[in-house]
C-alpha positions in Angstrom: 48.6 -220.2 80.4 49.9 -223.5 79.4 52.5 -225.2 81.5 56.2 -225.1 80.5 55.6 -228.8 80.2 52.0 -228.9 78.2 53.9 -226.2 75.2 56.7 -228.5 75.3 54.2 -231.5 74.4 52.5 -229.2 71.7 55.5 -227.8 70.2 57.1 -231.1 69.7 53.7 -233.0 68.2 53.8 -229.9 65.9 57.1 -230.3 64.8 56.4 -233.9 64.4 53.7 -234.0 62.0 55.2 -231.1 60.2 58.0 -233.6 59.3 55.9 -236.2 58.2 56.4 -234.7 54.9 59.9 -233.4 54.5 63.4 -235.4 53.9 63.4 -234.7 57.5 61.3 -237.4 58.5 63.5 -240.6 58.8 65.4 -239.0 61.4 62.4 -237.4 63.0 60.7 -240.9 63.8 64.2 -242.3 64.5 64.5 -239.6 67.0 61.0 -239.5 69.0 62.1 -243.9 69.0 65.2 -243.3 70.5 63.8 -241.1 73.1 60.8 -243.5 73.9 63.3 -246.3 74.0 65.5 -244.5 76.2 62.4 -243.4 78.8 62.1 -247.0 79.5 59.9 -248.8 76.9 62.6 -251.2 75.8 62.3 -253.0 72.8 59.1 -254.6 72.9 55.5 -253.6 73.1 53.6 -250.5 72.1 55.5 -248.0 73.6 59.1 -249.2 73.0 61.0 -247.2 70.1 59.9 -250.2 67.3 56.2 -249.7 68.7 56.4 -246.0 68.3 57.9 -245.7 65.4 54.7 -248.1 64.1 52.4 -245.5 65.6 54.2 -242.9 64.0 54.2 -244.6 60.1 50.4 -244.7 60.4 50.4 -241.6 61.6 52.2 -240.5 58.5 50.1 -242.8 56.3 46.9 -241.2 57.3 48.2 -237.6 57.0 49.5 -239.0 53.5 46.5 -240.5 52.5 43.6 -237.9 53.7 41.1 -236.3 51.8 41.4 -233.6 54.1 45.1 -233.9 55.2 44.6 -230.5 57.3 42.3 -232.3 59.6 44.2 -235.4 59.7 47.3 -233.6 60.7 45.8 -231.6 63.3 44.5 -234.9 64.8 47.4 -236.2 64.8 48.9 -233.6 66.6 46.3 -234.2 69.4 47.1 -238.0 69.6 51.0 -237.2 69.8 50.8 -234.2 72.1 49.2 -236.8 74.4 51.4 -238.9 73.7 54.4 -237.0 75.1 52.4 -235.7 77.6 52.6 -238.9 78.8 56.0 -239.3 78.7 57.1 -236.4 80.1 55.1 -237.1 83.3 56.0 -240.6 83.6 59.7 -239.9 82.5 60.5 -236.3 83.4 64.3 -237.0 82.5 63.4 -237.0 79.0 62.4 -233.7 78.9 65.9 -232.5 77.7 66.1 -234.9 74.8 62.8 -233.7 73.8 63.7 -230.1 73.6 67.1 -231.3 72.0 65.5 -233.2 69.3 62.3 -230.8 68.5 65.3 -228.0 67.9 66.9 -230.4 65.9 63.9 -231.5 63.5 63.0 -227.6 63.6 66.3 -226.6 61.6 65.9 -229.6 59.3 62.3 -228.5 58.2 62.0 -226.0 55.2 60.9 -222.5 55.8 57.7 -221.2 56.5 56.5 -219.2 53.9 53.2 -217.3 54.4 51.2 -215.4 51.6 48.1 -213.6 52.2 45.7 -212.5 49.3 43.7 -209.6 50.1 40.9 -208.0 47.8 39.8 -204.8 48.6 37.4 -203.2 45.8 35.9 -200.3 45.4 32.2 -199.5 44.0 30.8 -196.7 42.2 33.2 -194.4 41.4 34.7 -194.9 44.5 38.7 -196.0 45.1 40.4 -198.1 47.1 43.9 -199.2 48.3 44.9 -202.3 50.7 48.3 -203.7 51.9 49.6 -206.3 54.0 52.6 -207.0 55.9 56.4 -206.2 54.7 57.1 -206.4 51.0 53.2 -206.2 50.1 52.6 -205.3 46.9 49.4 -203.4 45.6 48.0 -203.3 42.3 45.6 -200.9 41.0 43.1 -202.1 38.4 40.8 -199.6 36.4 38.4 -200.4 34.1 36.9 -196.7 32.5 35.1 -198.8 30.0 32.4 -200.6 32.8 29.7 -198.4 34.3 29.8 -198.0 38.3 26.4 -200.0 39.4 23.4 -198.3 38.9 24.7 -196.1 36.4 22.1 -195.5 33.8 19.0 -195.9 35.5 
């Protein structure tokens, strides 16, 4: 079971990236700055706010720009989960921010909305029915006119 500290890191480089692509993420990058800033990288260098929030536009160009933007985004979660990894253990105060901000960006980013396509057939002559979750729907298609397999042999 992952630390308290480790689901921290991966909820927040999740909740990252997921901005990348929403309205929400101007004050998502302006956020995770403010918060490096604040740990102690000043205002210079690459882990001061202005140098994270350069690793965090590439970041977002990449995801942007991806042939496979799934993959890209999941590395990127990766380099950013390290990335407050890091911060947390070197700046355990910032913690609280962290959790602050993540809840922040969380309410700012559109809803999750899942859809699951099942197929379930059914073969000579046979019948079948499948359903998923809460407000499924199933629909029945029968076709009279085409022979089951193997029919007419």
């Amino acid at each position: 079971m992952p630390s308290p500290e480790a689901a921290l890191a991966m909820t927040a480089a999740t909740t990252i990236v997921a901005a990348m692509a929403t309205r929400a993420w101007e004050a998502t990058k302006a956020g995770v700055a403010r918060i490096f800033r604040k740990a102690g990288g000043g205002e210079s260098g690459p882990e001061s706010g202005a140098g994270v929030e350069v690793r965090l536009e590439r970041s977002a160009a990449r995801s942007a720009d991806a042939v496979d933007p799934a993959v890209v985004r999941q590395a990127q979660i990766v380099r950013w989960r390290e990335d407050v990894e890091d911060l947390m253990r070197e700046h355990p105060d910032a913690e609280a921010d962290l959790r602050t901000l993540v809840e922040a960006i969380r309410q700012q980013l559109p809803p999750v909305q899942q859809q699951w396509i099942t197929r379930v057939e059914a073969r000579d002559g046979g019948f079948a029915v499948g359903a998923q979750g809460p407000g499924s729907k199933v629909i029945v298609h029968h076709d009279r006119d085409t022979p089951p397999a193997g029919a007419g042999r």
